[in-house]
C-alpha positions as CSV (number, residue, x, y, z in Angstrom):
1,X,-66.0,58.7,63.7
2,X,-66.3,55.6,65.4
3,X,-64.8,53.7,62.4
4,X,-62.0,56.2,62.4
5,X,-61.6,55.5,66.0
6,X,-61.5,51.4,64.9
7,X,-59.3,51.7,62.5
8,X,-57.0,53.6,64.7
9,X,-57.0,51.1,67.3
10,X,-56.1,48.3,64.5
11,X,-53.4,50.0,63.4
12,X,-51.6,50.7,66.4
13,X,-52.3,47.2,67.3
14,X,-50.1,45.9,63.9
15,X,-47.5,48.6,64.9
16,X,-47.1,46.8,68.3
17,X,-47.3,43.5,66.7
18,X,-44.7,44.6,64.2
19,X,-41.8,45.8,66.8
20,X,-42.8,43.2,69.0
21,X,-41.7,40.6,66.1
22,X,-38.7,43.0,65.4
23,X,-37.5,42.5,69.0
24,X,-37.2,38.7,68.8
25,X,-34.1,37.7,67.5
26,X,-31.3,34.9,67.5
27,X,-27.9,36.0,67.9
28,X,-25.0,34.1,66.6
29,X,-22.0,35.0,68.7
30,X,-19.8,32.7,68.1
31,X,-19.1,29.7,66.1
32,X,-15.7,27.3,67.2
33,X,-15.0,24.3,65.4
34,X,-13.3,21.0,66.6
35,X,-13.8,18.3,63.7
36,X,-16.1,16.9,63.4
37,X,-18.2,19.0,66.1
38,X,-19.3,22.5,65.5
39,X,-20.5,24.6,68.3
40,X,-22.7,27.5,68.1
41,X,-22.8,30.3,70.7
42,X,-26.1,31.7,70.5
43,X,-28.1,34.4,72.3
44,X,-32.1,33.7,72.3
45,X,-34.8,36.7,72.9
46,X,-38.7,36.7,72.7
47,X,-40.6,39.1,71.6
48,X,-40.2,41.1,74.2
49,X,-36.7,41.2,74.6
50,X,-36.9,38.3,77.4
51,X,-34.3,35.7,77.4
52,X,-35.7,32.1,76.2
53,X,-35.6,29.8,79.6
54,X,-35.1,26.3,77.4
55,X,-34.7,25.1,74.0
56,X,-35.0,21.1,72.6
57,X,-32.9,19.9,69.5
58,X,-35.7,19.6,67.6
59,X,-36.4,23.1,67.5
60,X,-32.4,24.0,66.0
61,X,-31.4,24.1,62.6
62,X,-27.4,24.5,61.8
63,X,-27.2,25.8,58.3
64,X,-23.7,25.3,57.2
65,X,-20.9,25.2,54.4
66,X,-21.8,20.7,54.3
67,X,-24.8,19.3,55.9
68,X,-25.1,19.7,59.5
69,X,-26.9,17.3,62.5
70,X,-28.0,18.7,65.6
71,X,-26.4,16.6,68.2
72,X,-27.6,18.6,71.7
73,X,-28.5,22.1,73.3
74,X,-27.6,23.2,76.7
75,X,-27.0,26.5,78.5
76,X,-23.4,27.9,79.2
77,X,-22.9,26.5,82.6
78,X,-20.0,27.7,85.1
79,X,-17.9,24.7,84.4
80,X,-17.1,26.0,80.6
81,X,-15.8,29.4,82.0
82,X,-15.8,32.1,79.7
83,X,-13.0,34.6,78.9
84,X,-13.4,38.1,79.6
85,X,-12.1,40.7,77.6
86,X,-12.7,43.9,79.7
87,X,-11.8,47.3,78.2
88,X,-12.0,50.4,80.0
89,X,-11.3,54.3,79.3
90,X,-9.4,55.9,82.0
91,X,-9.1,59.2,80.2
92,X,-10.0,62.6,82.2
93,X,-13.8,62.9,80.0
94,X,-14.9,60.0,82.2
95,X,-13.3,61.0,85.0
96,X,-16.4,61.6,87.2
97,X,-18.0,58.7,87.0
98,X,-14.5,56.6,87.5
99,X,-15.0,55.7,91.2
100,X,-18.2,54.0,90.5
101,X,-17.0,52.1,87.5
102,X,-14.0,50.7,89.5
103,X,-16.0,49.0,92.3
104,X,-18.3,47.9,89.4
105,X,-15.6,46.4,87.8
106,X,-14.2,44.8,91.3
107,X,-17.7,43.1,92.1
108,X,-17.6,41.4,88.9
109,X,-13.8,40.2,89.5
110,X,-15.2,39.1,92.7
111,X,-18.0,37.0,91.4
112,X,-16.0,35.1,88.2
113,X,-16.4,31.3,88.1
114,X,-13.5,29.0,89.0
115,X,-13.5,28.3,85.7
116,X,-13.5,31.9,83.8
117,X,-10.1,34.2,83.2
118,X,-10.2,37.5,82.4
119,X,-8.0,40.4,80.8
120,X,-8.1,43.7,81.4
121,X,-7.1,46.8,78.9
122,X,-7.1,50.3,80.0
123,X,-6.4,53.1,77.7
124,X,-6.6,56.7,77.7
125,X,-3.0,57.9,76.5
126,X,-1.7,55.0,76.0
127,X,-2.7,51.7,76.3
128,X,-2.5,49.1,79.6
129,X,-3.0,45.6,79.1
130,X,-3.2,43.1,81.9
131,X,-2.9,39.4,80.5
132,X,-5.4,36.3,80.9
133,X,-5.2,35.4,84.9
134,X,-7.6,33.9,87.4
135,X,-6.2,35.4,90.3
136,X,-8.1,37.8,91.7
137,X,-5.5,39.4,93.2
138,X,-3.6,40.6,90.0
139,X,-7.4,41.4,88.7
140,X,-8.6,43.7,91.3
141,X,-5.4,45.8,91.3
142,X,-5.6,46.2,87.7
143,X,-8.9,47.3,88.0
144,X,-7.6,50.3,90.5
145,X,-8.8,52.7,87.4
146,X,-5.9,55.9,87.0
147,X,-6.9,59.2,85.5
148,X,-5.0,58.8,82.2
149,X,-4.2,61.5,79.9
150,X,-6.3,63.7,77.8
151,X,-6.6,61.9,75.1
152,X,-8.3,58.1,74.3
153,X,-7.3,55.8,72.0
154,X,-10.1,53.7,71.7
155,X,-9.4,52.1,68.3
156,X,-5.7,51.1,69.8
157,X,-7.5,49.4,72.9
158,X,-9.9,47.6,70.5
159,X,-7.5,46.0,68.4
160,X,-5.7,44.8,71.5
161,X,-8.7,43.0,72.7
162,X,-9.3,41.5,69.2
163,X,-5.3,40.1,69.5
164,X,-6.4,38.4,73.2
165,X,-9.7,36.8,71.8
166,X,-8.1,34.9,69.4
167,X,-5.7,33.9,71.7
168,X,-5.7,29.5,72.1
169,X,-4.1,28.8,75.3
170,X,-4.0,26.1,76.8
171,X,-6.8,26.3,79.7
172,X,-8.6,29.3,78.7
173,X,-12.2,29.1,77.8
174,X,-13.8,28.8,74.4
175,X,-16.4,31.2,75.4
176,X,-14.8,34.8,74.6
177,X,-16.4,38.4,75.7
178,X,-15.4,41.6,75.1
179,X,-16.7,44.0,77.4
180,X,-16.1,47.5,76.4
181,X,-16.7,50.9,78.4
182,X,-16.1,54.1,76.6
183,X,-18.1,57.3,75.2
184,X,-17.1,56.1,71.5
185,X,-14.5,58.9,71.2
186,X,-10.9,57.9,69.7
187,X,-8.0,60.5,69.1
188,X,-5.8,58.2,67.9
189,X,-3.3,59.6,65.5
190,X,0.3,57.8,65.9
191,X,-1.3,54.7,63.9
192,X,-4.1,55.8,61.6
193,X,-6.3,53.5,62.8
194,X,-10.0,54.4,61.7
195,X,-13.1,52.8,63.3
196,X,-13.6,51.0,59.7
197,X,-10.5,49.2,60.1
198,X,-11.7,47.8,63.9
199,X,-15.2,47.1,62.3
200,X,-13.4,44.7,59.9
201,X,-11.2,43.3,62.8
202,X,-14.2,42.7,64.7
203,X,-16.3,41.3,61.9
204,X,-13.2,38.7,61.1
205,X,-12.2,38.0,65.1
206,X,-16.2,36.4,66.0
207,X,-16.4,37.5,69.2
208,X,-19.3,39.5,70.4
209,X,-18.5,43.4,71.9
210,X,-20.7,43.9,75.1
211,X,-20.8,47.7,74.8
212,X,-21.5,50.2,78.0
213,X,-21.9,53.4,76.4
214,X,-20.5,56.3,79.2
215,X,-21.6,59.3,76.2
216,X,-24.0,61.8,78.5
217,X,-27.2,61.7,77.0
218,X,-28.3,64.2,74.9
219,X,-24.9,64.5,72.5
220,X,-25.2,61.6,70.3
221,X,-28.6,59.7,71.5
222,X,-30.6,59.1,74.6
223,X,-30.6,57.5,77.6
224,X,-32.5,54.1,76.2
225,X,-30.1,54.6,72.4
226,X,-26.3,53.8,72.6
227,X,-24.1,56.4,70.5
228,X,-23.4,55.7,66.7
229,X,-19.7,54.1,67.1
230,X,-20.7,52.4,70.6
231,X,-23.5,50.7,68.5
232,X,-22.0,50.3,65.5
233,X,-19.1,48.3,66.9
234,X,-21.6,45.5,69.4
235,X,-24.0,45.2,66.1
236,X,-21.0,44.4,63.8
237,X,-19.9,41.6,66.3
238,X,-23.3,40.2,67.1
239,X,-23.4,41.9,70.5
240,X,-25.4,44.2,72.7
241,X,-25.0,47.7,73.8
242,X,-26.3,49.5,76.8
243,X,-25.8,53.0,78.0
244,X,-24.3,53.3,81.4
245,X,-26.0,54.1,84.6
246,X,-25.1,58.1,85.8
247,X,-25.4,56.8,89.4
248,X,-23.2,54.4,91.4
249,X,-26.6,51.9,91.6
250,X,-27.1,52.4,87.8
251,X,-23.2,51.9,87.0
252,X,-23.5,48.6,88.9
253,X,-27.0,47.7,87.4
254,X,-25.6,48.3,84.1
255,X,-22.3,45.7,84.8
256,X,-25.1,43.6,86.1
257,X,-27.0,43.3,83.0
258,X,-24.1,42.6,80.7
259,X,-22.5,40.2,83.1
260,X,-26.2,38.4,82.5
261,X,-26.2,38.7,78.8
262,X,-22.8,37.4,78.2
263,X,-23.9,33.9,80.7
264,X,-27.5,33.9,79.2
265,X,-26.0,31.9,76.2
266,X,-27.2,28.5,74.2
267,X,-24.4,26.0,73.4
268,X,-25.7,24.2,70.1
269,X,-23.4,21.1,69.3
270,X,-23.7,19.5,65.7
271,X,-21.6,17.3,63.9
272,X,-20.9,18.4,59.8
273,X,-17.7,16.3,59.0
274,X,-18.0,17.5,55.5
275,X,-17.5,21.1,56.1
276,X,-14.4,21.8,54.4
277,X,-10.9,22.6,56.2
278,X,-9.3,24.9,53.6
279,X,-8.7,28.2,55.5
280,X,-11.7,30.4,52.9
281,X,-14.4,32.0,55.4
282,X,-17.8,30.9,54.9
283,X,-20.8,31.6,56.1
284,X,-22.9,29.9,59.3
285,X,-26.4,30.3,60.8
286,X,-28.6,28.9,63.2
287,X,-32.5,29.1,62.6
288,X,-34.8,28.5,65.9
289,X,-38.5,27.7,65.9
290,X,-40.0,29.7,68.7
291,X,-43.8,28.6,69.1
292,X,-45.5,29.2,65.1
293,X,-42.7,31.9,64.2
294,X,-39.0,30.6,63.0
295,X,-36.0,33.0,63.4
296,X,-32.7,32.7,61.2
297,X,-30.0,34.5,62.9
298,X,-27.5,36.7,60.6
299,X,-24.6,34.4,59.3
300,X,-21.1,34.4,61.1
301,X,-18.1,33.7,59.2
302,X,-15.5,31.0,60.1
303,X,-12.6,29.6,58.0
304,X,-11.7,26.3,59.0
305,X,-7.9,25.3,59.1
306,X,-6.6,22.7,57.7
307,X,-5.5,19.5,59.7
308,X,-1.5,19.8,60.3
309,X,0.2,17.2,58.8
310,X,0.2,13.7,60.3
311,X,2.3,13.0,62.7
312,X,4.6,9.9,63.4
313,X,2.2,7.7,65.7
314,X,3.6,6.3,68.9
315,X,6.1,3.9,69.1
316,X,4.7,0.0,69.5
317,X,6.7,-0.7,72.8
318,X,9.0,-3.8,71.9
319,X,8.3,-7.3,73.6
320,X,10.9,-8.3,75.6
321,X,12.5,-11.6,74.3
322,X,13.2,-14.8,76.3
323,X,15.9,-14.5,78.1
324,X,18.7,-16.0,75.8
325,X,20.2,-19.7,77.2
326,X,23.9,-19.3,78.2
327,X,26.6,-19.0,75.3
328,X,28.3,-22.3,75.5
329,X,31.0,-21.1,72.6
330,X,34.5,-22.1,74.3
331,X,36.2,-19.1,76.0
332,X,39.1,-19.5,73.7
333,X,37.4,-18.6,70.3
334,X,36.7,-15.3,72.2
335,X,40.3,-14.9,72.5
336,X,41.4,-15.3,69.2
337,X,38.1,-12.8,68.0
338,X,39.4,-10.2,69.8
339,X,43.1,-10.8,68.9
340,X,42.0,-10.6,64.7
341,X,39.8,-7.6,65.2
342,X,43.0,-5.7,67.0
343,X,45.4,-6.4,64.2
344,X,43.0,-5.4,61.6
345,X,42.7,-2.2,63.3
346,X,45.9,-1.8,63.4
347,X,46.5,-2.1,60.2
348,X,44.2,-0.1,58.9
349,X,45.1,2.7,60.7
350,X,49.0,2.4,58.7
351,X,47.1,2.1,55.7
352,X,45.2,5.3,56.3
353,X,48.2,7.4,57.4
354,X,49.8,6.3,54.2
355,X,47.6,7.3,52.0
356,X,47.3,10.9,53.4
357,X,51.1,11.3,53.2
358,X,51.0,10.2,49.4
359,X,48.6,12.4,48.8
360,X,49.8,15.6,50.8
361,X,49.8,18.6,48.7
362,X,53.5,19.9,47.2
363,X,54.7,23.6,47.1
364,X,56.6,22.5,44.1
365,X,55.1,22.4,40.7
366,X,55.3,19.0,38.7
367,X,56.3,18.8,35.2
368,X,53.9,20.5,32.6
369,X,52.3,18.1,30.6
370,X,54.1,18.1,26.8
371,X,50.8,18.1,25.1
372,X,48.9,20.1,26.7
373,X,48.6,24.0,24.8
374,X,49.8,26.8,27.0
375,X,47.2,29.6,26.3
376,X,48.1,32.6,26.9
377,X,46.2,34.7,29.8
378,X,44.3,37.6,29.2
379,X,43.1,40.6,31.5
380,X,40.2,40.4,32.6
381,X,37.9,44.2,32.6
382,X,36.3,45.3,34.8
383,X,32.5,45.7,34.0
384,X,31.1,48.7,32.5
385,X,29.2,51.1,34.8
386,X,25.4,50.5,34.3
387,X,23.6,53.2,34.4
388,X,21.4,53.5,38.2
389,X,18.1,51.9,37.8
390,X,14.4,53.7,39.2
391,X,12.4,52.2,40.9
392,X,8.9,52.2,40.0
393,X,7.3,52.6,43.6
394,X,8.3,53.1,47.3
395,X,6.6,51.0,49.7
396,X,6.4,52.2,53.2
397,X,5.3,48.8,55.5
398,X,3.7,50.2,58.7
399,X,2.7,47.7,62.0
400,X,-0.5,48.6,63.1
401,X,-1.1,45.5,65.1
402,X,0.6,43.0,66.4
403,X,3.8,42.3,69.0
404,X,5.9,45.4,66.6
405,X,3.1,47.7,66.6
406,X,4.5,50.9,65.3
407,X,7.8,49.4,62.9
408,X,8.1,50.6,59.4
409,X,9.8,48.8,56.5
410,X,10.6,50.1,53.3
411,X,11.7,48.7,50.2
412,X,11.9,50.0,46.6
413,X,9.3,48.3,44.2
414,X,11.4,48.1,40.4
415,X,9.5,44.6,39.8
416,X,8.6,42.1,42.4
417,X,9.5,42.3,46.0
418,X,8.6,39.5,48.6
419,X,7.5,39.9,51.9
420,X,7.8,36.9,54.5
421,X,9.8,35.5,58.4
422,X,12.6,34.6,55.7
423,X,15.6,36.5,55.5
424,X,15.9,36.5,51.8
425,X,12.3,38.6,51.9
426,X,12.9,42.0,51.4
427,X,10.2,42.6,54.2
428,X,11.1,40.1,56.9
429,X,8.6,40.1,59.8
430,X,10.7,37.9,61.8
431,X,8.9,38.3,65.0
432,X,5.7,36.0,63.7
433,X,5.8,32.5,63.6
434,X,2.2,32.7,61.6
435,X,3.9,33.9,59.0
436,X,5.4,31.7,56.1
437,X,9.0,32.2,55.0
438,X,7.5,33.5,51.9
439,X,4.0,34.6,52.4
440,X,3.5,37.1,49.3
441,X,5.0,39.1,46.6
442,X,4.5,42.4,45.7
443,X,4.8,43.5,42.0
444,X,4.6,46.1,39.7
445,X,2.0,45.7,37.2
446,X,-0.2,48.4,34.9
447,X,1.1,51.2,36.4
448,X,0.1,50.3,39.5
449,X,0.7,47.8,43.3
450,X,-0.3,44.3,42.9
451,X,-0.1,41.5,46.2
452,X,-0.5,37.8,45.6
453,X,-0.3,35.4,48.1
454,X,2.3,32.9,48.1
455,X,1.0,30.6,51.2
456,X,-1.2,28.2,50.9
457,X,-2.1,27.1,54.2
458,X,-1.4,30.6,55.8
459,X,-3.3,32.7,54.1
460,X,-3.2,36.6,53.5
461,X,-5.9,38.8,54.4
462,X,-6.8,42.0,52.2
463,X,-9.6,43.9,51.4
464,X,-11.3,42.2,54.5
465,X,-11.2,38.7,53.1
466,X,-8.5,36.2,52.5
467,X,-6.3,36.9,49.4
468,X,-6.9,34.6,46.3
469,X,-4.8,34.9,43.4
470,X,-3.6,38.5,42.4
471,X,-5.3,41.7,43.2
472,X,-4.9,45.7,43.3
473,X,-3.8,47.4,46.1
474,X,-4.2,50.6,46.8
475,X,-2.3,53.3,49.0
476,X,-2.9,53.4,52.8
477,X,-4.7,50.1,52.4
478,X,-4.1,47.1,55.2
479,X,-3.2,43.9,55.0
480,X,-3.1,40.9,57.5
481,X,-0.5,38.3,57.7
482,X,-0.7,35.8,60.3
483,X,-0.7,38.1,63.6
484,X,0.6,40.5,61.9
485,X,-1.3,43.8,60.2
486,X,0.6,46.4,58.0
487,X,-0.6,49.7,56.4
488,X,1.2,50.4,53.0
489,X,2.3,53.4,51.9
490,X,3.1,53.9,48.7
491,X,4.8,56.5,47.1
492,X,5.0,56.5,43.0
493,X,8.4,57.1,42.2
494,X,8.0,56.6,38.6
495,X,5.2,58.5,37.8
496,X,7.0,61.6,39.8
497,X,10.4,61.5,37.7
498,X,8.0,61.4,34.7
């Protein structure tokens, strides 16, 4: 009995062990590259779950696309600012608890940094956006929370946050935060938007989700689990979820912690000037040694621009010269310089106006040249009628994000069709400076859509990663082009008139 009793005791001593090792963890949140420096935004836990007070150089590893020094470490301080994302649902299910989420909300607007801007989505119906500002003012009656609609489109409000975070200002704050309150319900039907197509918007954007789950406990999970979509969304963009308080001091308790989780952050600079600039995402990771145990966080995936083109460097300012002696040239060769430049004007100006009336056109005919063949002239007929061509395919070009959310273009696919901001394309997003004037074609090959990107420094997403060469694409699939993201629908016109 007694060794029962021991072993027992062991064995719930290695299941504490083990989830106490679980819990530790290092979170990279973000990754932002100025060459040569890299710097990594990185959330450190012990084993408890207890943010890590200090960190030393020598304790960092930056495990990147080209070697990679560690140059110094330092915690987020209010000087770098961050830039809040802050997304809250405003339909009637969260209705009760609205009043505390609003002065929740309007504490932290009260307490940002000089240096930190925020934006602020609402959605229920439809969705409100409020742009980047510092001033409180416009920020605290944005956050004056209206009871909108029945019905929430989450997915809409999500995307629109993912638009702001990659946003590059001038002045705003590398740091970026989405902070996101909802019960992880969507009824979004005008776009199609899934929650797989804002996992892979999150997954490309890097920027963490600070999830406040408002499900009641009970439907989905409990009061210490966030809902599946809720979680599924912060894990995806190296984030944290938490369920929100059911009282007004739990609300504000629950704003509280994830105001502290989005500050709590390392700043790792390193220098890699041999990580390549070619627009293709690759993978980085940070790996910190905590005491005897090292921790590798999950990689984050940034594809590095290339440098625009040189420009024309600044002008050498000319020396002034000496100031030149006096001309001692007699006035009187002045005179007669100025005297031969206005007769030659003069008369080149009768030369000119006779040769344009020798050569002025004639109604008359001249004389037909005696050795030149007159041939007679024959009718010319008008073209045969060519029979009307079918197209293979009908595509159907739907805007699910960006500035034309919600525009359709169609063209008919018989071969190749092009889609670019040109207006020879025969889809021309015109509206998107990221785009090239010919960013890809679309042809019909096998029986079937293919893309292939024509842009080499802009590139084309599909599939969830940038477009090399030619691939398949199917119907109802998405593709990104510079700010720009389109649905295609396609509709087989060839295989229905067979």
């Amino acid at each position: 009995m007694i060794r029962l009793l021991g072993a027992a005791f062991c064995l719930a001593l290695g299941a504490a062990a083990a989830a106490q090792q679980d819990r530790e963890q290092v979170s990279l949140q973000q990754v932002v590259f100025s060459r040569p420096t890299i710097s990594l935004y990185a959330d450190v836990v012990d084993g408890s779950g207890k943010p890590v007070d200090t960190l030393e150089k020598s304790q960092i590893t930056v495990r990147a696309p080209a070697a990679a020094e560690v140059q110094a470490v330092r915690r987020l301080s209010p000087q770098d600012g961050i830039a809040y994302i802050v997304l809250v649902d405003t339909s009637q299910s969260l209705a009760q608890r609205q009043r505390d989420v609003q002065d929740a909300l309007q504490r932290w607007v009260r307490g940002m940094a000089t240096s930190d801007r925020m934006a602020i989505v609402t959605f229920g119906d439809s969705v409100q956006v409020t742009d980047f500002t510092d001033k409180q003012a416009d920020l605290l009656a944005a956050s004056r929370l209206p009871t909108n609609g029945r019905r929430t489109h989450l997915h809409a409000a999500l995307k629109k946050a993912v638009e702001l975070a990659r946003r590059l200002d001038h002045g705003l704050p590398t740091r970026r935060a989405i902070v996101v309150l909802s019960d992880g319900k969507n009824d979004e039907r005008e776009t199609g938007l899934t929650i797989d197509d804002v996992v892979r918007e999150l997954a490309a954007a890097a920027v963490p989700v600070f999830a406040l789950d408002a499900n009641p406990a009970g439907k989905q999970g409990s009061e210490q689990h966030c809902s599946e979509t809720m979680a599924r969304i912060a894990t995806i963009s190296h984030g944290l979820c938490e369920r929100l308080g059911s009282t007004p001091q739990t609300v504000q308790k629950s704003f509280e912690n994830m105001r502290a989780a989005v500050r709590r952050i390392f700043i790792v600079e390193a220098t890699c000037p041999e990580c390549p600039a070619d627009g293709v995402l690759r993978d980085y990771r940070i790996v910190i040694r905590l005491g005897q145990t090292v921790h590798e966080s999950k990689p984050r995936q940034l594809a590095i621009e290339p440098p625009p083109k040189a420009a024309k460097g600044p002008e050498v300012p000319a020396v002034n010269p000496p100031p030149a002696e006096p001309d001692k040239t007699p006035w009187i060769y002045w005179l007669v310089g100025v005297f031969l430049i206005l007769v030659l004007g003069v008369l080149a100006m009768w030369l000119s106006m006779r040769k344009t009336k020798d050569q002025a056109p004639t109604d008359e005919p001249g004389p037909a040249d005696p050795g030149m063949e007159t041939l007679p002239q024959v009718p010319v007929e008008p073209p045969h009628p060519q029979p009307t061509r079918t197209p293979n395919a009908v595509l159907n070009f739907v805007v699910v994000g960006g500035s034309q959310s919600g525009r359709r273009y169609e063209a008919r696919l018989y071969d190749r069709i092009f889609l670019g901001n040109g207006a020879k394309c025969e889809i021309c997003i015109d509206d998107d400076d990221e785009v090239a004037e010919t960013q890809c074609e679309f042809s019909w090959v096998a029986n079937s859509v293919h893309v292939r990107s024509l842009a080499g420094n802009l590139p084309t997403i599909a599939g969830g990663g940038q477009l090399r060469g030619s691939r398949r694409i199917d119907d109802r699939e998405t593709i990104r082009v510079g700010r720009t993201e389109l649905r295609i629908l396609i509709t087989r016109v060839s295989a229905q008139a067979s």
